[in-house]
mmCIF file of the N, C-alpha and C atoms, coordinates in Angstrom:
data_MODEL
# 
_entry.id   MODEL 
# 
loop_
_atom_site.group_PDB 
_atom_site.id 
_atom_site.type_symbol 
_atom_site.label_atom_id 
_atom_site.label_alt_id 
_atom_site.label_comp_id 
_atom_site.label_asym_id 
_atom_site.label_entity_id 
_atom_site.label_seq_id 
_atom_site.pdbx_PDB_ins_code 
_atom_site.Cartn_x 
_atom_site.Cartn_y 
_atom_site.Cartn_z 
_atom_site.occupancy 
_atom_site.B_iso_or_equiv 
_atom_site.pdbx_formal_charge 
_atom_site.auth_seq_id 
_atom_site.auth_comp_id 
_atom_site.auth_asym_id 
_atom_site.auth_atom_id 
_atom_site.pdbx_PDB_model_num 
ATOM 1   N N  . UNK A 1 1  ? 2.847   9.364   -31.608 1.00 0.00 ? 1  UNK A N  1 
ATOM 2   C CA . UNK A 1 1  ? 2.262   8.077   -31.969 1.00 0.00 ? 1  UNK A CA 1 
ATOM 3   C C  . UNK A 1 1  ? 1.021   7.838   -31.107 1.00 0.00 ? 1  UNK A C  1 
ATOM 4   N N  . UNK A 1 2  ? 0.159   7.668   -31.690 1.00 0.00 ? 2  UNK A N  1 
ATOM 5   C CA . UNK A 1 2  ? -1.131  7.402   -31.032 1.00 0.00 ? 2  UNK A CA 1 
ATOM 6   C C  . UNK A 1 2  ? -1.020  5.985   -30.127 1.00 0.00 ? 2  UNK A C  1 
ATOM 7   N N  . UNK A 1 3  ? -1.595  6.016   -28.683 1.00 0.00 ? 3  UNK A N  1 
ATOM 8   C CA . UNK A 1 3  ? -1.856  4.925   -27.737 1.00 0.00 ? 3  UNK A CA 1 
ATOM 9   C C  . UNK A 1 3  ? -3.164  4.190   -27.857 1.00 0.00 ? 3  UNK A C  1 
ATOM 10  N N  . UNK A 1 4  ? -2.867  3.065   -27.857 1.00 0.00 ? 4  UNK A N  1 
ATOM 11  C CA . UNK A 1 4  ? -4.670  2.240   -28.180 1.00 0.00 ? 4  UNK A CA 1 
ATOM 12  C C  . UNK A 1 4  ? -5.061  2.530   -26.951 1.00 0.00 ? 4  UNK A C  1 
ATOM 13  N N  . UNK A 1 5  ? -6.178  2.392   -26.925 1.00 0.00 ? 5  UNK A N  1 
ATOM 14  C CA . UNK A 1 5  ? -7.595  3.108   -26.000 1.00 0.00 ? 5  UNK A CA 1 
ATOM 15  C C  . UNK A 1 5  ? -7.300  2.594   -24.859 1.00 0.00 ? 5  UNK A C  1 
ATOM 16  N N  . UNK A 1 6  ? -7.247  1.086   -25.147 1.00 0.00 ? 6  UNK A N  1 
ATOM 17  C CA . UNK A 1 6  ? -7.324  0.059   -24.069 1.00 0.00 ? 6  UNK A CA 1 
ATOM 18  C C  . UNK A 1 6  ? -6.015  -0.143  -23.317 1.00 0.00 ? 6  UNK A C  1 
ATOM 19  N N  . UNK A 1 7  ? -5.006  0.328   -23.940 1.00 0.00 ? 7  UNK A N  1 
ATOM 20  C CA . UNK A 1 7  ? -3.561  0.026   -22.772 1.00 0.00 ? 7  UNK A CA 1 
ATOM 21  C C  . UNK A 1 7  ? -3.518  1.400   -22.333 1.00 0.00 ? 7  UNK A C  1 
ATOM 22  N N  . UNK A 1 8  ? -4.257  2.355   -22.724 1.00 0.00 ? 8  UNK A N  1 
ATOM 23  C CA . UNK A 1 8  ? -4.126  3.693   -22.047 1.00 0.00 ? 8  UNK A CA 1 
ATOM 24  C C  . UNK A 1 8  ? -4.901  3.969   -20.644 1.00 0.00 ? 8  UNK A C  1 
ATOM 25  N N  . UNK A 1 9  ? -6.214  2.480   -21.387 1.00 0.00 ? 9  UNK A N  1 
ATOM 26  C CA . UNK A 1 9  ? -7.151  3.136   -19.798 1.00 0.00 ? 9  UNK A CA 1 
ATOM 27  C C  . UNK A 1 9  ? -6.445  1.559   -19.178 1.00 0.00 ? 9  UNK A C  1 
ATOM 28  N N  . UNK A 1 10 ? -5.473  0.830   -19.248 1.00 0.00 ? 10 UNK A N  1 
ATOM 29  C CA . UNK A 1 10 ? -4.944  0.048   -17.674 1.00 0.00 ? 10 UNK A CA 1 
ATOM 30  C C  . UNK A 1 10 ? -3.717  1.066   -17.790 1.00 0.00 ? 10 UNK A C  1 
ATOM 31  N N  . UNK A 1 11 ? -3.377  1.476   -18.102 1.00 0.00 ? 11 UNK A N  1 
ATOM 32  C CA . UNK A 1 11 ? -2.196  2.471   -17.509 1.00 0.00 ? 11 UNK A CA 1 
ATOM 33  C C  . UNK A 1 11 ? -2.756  3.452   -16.793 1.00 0.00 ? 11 UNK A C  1 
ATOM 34  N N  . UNK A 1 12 ? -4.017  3.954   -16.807 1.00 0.00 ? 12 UNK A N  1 
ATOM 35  C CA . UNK A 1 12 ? -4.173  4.711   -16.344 1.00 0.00 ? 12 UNK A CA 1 
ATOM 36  C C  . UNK A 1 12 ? -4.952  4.506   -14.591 1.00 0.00 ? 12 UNK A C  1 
ATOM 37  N N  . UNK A 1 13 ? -5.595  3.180   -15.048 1.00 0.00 ? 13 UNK A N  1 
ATOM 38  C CA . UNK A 1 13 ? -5.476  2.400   -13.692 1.00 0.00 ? 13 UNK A CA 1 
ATOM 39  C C  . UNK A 1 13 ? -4.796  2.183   -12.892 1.00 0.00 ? 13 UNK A C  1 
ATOM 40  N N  . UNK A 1 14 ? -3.540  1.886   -13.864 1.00 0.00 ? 14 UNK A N  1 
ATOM 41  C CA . UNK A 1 14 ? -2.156  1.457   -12.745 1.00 0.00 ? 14 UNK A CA 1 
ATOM 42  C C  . UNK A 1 14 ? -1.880  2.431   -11.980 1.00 0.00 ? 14 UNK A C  1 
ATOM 43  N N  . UNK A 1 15 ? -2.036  3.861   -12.402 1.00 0.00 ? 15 UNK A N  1 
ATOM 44  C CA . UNK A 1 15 ? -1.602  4.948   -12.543 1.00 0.00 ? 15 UNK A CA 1 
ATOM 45  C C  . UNK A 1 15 ? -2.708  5.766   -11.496 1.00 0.00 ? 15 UNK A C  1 
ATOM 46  N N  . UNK A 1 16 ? -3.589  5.450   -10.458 1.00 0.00 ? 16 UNK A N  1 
ATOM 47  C CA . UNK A 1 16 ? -4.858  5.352   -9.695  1.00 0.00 ? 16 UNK A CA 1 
ATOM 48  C C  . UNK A 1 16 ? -5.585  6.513   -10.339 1.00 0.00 ? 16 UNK A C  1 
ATOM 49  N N  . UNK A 1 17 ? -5.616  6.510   -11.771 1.00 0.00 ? 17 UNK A N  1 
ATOM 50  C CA . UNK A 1 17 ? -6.217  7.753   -12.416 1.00 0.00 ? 17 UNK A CA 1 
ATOM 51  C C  . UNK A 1 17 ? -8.188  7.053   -12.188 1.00 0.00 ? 17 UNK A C  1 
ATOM 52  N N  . UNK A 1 18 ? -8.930  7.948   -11.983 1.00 0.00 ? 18 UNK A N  1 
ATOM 53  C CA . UNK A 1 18 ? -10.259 7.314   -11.803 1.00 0.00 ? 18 UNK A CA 1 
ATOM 54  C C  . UNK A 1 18 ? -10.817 7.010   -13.378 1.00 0.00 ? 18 UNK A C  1 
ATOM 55  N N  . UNK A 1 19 ? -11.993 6.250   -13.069 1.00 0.00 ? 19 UNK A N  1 
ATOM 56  C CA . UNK A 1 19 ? -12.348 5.858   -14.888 1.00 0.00 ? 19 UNK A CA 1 
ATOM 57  C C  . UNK A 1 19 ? -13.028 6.761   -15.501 1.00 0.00 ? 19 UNK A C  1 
ATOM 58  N N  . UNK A 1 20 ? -13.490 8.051   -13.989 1.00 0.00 ? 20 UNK A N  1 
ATOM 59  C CA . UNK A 1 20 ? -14.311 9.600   -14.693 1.00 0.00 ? 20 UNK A CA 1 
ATOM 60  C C  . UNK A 1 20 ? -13.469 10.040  -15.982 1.00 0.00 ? 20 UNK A C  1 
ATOM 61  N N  . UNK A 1 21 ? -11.891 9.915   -15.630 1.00 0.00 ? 21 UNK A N  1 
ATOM 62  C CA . UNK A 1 21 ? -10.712 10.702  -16.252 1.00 0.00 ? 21 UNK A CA 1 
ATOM 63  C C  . UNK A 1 21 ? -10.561 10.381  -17.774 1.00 0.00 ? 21 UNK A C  1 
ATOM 64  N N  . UNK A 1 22 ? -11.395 9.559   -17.939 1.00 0.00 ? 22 UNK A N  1 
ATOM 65  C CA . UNK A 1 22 ? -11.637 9.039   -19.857 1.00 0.00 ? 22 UNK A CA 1 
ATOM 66  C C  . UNK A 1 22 ? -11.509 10.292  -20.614 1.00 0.00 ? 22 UNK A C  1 
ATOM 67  N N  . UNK A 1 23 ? -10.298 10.329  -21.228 1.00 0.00 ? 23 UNK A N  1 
ATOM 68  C CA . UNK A 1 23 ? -10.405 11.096  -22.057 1.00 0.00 ? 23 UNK A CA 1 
ATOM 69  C C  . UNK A 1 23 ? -10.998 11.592  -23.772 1.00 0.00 ? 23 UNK A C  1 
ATOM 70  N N  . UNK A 1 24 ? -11.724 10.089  -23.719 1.00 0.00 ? 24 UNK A N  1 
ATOM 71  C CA . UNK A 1 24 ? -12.354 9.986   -25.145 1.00 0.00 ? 24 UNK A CA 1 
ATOM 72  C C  . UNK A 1 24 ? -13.987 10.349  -25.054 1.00 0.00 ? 24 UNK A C  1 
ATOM 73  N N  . UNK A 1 25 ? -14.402 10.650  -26.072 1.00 0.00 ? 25 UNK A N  1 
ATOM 74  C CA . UNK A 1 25 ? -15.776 10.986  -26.338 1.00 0.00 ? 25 UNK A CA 1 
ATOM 75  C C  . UNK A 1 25 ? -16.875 9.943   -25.873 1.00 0.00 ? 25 UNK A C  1 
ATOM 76  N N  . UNK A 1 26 ? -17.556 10.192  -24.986 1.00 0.00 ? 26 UNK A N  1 
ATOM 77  C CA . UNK A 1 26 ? -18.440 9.538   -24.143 1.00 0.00 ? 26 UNK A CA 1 
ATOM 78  C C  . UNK A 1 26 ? -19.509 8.761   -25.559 1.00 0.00 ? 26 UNK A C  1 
ATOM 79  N N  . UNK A 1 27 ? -19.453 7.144   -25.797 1.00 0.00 ? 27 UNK A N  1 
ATOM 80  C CA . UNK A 1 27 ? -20.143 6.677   -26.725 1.00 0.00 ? 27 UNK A CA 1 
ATOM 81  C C  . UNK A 1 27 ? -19.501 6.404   -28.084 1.00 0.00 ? 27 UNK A C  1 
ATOM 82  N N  . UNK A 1 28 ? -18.269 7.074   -27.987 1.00 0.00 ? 28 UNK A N  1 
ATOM 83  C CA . UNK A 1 28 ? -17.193 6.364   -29.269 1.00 0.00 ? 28 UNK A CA 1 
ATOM 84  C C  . UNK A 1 28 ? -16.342 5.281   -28.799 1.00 0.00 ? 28 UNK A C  1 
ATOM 85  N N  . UNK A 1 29 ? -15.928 4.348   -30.076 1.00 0.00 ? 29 UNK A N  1 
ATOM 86  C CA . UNK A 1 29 ? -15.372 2.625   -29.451 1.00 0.00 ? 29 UNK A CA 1 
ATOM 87  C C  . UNK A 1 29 ? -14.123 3.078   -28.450 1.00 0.00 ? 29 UNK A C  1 
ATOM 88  N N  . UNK A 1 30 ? -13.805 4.247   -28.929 1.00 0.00 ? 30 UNK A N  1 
ATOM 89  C CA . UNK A 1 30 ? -12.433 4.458   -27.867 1.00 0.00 ? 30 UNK A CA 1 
ATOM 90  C C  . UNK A 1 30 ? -12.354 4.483   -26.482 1.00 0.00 ? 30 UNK A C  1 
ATOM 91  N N  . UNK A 1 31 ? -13.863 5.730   -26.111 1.00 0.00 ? 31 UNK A N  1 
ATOM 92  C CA . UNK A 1 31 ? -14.608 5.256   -24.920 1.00 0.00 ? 31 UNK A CA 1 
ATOM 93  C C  . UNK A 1 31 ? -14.237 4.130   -24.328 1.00 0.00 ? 31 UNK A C  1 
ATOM 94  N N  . UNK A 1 32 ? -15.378 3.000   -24.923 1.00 0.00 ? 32 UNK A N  1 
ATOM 95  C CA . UNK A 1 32 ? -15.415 1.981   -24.422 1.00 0.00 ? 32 UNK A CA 1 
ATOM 96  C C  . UNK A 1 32 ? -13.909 1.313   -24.061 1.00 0.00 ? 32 UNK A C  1 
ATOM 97  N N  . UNK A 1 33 ? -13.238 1.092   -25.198 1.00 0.00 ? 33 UNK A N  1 
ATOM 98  C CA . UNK A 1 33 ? -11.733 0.179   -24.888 1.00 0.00 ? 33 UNK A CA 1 
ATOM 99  C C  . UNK A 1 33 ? -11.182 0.900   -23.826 1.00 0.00 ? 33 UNK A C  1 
ATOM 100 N N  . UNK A 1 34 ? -11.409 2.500   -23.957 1.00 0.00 ? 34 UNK A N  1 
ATOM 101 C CA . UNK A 1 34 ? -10.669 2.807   -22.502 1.00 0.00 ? 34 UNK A CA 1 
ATOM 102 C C  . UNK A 1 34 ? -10.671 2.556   -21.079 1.00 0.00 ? 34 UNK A C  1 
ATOM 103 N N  . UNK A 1 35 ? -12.157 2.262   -21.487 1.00 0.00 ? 35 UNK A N  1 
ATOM 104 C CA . UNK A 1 35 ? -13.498 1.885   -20.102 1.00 0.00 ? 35 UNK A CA 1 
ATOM 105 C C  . UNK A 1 35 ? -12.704 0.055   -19.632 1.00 0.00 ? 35 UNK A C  1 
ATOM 106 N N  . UNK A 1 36 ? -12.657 -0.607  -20.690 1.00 0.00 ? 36 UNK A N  1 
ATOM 107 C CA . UNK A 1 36 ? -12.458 -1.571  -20.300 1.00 0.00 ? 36 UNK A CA 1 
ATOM 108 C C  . UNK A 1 36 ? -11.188 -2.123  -19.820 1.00 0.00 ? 36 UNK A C  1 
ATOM 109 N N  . UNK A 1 37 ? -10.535 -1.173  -20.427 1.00 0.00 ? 37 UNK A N  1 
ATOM 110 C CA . UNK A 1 37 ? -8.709  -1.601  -19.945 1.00 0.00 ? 37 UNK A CA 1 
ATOM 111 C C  . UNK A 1 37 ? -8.396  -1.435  -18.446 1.00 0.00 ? 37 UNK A C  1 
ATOM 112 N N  . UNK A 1 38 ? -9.135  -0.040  -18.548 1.00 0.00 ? 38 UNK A N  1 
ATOM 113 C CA . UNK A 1 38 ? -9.143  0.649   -17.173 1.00 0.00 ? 38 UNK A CA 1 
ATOM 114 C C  . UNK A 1 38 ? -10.259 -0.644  -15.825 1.00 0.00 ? 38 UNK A C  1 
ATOM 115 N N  . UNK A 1 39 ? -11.237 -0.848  -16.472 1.00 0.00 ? 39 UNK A N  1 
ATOM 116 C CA . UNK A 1 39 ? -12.074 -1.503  -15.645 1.00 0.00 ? 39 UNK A CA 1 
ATOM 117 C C  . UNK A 1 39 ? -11.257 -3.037  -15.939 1.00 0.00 ? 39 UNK A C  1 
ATOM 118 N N  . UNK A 1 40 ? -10.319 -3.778  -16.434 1.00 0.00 ? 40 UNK A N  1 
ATOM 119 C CA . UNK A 1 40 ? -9.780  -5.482  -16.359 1.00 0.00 ? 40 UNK A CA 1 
ATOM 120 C C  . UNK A 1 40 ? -8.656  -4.630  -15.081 1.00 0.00 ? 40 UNK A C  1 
ATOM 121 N N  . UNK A 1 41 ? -7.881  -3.674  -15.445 1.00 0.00 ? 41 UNK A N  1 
ATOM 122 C CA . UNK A 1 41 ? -6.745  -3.936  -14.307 1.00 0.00 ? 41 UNK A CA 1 
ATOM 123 C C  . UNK A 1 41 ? -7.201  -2.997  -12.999 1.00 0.00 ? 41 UNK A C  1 
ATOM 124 N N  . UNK A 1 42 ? -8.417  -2.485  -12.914 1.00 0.00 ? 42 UNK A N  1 
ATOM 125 C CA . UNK A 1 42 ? -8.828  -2.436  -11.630 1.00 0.00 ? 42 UNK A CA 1 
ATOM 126 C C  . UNK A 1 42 ? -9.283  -2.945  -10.651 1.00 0.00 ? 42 UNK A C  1 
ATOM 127 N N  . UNK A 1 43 ? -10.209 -3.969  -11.741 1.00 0.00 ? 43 UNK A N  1 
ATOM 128 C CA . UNK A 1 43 ? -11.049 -5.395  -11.080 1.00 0.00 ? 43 UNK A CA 1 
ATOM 129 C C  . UNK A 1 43 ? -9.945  -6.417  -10.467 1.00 0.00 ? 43 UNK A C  1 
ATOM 130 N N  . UNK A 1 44 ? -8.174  -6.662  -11.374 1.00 0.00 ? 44 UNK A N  1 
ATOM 131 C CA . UNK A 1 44 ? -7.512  -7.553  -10.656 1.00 0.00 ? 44 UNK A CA 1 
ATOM 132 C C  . UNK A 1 44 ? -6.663  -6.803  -9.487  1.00 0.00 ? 44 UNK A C  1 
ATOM 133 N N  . UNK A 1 45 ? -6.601  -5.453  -9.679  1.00 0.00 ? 45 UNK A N  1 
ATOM 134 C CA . UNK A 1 45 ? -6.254  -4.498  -8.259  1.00 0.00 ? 45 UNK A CA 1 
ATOM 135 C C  . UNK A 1 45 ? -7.047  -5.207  -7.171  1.00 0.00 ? 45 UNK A C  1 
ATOM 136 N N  . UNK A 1 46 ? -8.168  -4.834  -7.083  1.00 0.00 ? 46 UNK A N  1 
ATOM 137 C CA . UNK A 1 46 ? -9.663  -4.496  -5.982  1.00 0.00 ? 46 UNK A CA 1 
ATOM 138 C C  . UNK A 1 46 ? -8.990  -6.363  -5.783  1.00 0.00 ? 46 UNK A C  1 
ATOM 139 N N  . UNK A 1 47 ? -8.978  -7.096  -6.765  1.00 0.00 ? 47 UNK A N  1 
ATOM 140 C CA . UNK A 1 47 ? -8.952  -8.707  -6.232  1.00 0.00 ? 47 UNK A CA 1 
ATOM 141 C C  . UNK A 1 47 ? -7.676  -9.457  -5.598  1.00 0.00 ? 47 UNK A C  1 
ATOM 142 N N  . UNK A 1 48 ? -6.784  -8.652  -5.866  1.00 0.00 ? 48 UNK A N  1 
ATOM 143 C CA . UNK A 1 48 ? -5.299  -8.996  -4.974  1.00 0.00 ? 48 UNK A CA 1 
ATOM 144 C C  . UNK A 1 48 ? -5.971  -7.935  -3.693  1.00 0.00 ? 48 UNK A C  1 
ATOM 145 N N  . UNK A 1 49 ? -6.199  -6.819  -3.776  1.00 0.00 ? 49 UNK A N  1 
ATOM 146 C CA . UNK A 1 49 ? -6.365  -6.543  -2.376  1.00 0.00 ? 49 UNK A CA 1 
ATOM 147 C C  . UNK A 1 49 ? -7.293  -7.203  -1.709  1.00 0.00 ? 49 UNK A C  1 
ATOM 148 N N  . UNK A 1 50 ? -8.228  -7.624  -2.148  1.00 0.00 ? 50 UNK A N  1 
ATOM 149 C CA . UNK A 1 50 ? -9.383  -8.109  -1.147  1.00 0.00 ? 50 UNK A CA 1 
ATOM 150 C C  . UNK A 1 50 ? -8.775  -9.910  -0.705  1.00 0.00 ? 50 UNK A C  1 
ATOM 151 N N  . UNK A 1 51 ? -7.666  -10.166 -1.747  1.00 0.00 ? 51 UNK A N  1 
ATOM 152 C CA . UNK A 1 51 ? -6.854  -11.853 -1.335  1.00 0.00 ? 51 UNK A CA 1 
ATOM 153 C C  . UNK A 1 51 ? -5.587  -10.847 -0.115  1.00 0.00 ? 51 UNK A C  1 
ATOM 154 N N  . UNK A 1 52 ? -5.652  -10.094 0.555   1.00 0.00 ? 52 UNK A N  1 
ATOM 155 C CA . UNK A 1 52 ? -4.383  -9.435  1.220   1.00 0.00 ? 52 UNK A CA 1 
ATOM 156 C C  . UNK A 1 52 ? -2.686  -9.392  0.599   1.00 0.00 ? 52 UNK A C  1 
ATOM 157 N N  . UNK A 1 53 ? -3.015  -9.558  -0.726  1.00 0.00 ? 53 UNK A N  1 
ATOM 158 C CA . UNK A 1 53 ? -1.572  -9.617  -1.376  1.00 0.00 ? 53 UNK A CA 1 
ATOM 159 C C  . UNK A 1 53 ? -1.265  -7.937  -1.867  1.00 0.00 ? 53 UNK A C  1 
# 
């Protein structure tokens, strides 16, 4: 069963995979949703750590 783009790239965040590790075609929408899933649950990572939680 295919994974949407976007819960694959915050899993893969969760998962401290880097956002190089995109496995979709650089410039297709999948790209991007992966880019962004990955980049919402890294940005609230980086922001609980920088609050010391």
């Amino acid at each position: 069963m295919p994974t949407d783009p976007f819960e694959a790239g915050e899993r893969a965040a969760r998962e401290s995979i880097p956002a190089e590790a995109n496995p979709y075609q650089d410039g297709s929408e999948e790209h991007a949703l992966w880019s962004a899933g990955h980049e919402r649950v890294a940005g609230e990572m980086e922001a609980n750590e920088s609050e010391g939680t």
